[in-house]
C-alpha positions as CSV (number, residue, x, y, z in Angstrom):
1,X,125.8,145.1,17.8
2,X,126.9,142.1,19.7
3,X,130.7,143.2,19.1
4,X,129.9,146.9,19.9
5,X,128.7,146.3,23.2
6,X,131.3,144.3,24.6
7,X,134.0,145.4,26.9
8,X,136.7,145.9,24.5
9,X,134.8,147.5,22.4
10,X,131.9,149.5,24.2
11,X,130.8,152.0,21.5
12,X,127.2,151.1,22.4
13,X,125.3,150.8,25.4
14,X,122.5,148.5,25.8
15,X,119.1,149.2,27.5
16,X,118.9,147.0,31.1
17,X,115.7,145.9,29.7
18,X,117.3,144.3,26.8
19,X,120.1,142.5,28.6
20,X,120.3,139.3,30.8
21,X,122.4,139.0,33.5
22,X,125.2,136.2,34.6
23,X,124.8,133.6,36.7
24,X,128.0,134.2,38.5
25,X,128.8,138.1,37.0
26,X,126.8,140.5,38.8
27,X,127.8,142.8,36.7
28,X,127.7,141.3,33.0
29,X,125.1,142.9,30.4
30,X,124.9,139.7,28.2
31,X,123.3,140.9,24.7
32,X,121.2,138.2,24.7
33,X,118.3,139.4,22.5
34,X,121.0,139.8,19.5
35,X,122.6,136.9,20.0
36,X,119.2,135.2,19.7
37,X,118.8,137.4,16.6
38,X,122.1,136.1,14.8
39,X,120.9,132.9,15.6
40,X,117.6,132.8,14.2
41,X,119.0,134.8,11.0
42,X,120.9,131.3,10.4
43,X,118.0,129.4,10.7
44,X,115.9,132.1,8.4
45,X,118.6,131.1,5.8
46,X,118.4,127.4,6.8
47,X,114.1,127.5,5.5
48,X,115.2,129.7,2.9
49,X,117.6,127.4,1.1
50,X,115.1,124.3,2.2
51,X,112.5,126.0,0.2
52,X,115.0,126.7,-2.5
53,X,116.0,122.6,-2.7
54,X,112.6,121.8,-2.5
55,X,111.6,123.8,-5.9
56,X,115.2,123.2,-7.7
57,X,114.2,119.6,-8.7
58,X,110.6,120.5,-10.2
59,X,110.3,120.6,-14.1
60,X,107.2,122.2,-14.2
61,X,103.4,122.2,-12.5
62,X,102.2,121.5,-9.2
63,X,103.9,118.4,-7.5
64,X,103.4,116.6,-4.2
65,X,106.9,118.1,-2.7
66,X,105.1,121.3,-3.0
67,X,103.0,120.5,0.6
68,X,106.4,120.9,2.4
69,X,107.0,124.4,1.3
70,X,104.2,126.0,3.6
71,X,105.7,125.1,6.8
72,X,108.6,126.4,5.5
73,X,107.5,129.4,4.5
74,X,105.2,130.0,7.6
75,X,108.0,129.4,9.6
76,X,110.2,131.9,8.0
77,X,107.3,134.9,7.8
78,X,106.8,133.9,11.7
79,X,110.9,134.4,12.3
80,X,110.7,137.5,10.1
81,X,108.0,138.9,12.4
82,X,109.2,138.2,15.7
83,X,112.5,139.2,14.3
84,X,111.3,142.7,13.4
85,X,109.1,143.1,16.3
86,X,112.2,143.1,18.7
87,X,114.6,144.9,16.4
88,X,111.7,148.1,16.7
89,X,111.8,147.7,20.3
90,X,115.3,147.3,21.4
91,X,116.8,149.8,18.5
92,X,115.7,153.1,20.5
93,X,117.4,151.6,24.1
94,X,120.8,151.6,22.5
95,X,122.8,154.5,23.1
96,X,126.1,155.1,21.6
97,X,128.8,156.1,24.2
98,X,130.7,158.9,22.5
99,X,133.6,159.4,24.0
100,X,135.0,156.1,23.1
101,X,133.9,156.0,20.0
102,X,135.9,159.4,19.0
103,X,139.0,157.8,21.5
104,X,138.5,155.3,18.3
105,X,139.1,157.6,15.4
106,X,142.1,157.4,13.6
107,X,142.7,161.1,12.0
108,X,143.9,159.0,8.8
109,X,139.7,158.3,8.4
110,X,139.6,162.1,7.0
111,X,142.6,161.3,4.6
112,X,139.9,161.7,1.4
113,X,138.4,164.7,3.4
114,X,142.1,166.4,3.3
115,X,142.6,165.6,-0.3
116,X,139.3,167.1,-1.3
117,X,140.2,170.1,0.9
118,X,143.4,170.9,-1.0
119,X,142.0,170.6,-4.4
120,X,139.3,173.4,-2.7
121,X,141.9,175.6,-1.1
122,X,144.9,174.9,-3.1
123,X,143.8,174.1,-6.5
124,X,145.2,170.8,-6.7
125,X,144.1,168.2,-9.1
126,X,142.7,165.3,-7.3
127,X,145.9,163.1,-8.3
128,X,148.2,165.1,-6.5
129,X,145.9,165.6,-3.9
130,X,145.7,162.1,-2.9
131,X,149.2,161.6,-3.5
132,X,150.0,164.4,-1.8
133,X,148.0,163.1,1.7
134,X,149.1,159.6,1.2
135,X,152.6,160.5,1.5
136,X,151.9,162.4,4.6
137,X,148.7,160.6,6.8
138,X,150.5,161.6,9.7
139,X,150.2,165.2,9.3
140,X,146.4,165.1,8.6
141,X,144.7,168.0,10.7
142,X,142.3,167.1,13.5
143,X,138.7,167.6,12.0
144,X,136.0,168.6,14.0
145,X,134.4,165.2,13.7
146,X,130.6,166.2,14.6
147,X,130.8,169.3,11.6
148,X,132.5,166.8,9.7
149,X,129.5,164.5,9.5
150,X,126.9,167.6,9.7
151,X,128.8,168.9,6.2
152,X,128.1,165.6,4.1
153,X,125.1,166.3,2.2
154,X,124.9,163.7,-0.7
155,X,121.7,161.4,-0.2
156,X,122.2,159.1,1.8
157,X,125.0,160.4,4.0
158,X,125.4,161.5,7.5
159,X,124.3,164.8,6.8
160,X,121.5,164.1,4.7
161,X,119.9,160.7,5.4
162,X,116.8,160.8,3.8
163,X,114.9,159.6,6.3
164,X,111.9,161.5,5.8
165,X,111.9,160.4,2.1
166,X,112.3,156.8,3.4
167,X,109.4,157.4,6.1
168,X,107.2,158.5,3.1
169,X,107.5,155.4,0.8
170,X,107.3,153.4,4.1
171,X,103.9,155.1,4.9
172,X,103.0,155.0,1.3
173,X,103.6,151.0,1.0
174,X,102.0,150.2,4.3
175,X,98.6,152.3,2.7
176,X,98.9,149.9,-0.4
177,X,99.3,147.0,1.6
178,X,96.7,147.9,3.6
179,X,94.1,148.4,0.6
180,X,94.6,144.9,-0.7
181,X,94.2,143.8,2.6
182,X,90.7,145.7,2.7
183,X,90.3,144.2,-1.1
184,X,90.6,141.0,0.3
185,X,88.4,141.0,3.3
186,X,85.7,142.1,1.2
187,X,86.3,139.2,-1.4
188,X,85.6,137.1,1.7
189,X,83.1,139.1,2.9
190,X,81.6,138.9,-1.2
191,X,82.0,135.5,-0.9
192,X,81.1,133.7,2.5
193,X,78.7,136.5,3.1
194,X,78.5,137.0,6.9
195,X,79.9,133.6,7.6
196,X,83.2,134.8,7.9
């Protein structure tokens, strides 16, 4: 995101409430929230691979070492958090400015769509279809790049992302989760009876 938004780039667009200004630029849009992001995605992997050092060495059972591993880990669910609280909040305020993005596009990018288009329309094994186009990339015909994208059904694709199947198993895990967390209140509730 950090790359996209910047001058030479500029496929995306940030939100003014998730940029920082210059102190001598009036008109800079620093990315600062995911620079701070890439940042703290080091240091995630600098507590993960402390934890990791910390239990390599252990041959088996509970040992002292063990008392460092909670800061560590608290640390890194606390990064995770704050990580994926902001992430929610700044995704929907970028906005992808179109026309440089297609100014982008080289036709050659629709080289395997060509290929599978003469093996449709022409018969052609896919062999000679793809040697076919490779001999001649520069005479690839301009797709219609937004029909293009609509026409890719697989899962997964552009055309079929699944993101209602996704939503589901979200919704469905976050019901689990929130069960055992029920499940456990009630332990403690079993247990310390109204002291809690």
């Amino acid at each position: 995101i950090v790359f996209f938004t910047t001058q030479e780039c500029g496929f995306l667009r940030l939100g003014a409430g998730f940029t920082t200004g210059s102190s001598i630029m009036p008109q800079k849009r620093n990315p600062d929230l995911f620079e701070l992001l890439r940042g703290r995605a080091a240091r995630f992997l600098g507590l993960r691979t402390a934890l990791y050092a910390t239990t390599l060495g252990l041959p088996s059972g509970y040992s002292r070492d063990l008392q460092d591993t909670k800061a560590l880990l608290l640390d890194g669910v606390a990064l995770a958090r704050q990580a994926l609280a902001v992430t929610a909040a700044a995704a929907p305020a970028l906005e992808p400015v179109e026309d440089r993005i297609l100014a982008a596009l080289d036709p050659a990018i629709y080289a395997t769509d060509e290929a599978y288009r003469l093996m449709r329309d022409q018969g052609l094994p896919f062999r000679e279809a793809y040697i076919a186009v490779g001999r001649a990339l520069d005479a690839i015909p301009a797709y219609d790049h937004q029909a293009t994208l609509r026409q890719r059904s697989h899962a997964g694709s552009t055309g079929n992302l699944g993101l209602d199947a996704l939503a589901d198993r979200l919704n469905q895990a976050q019901a689990g989760w929130g069960q055992r967390a029920d499940q456990l209140h009630g332990t403690w509730h079993a247990l310390l009876g109204d002291d809690l």
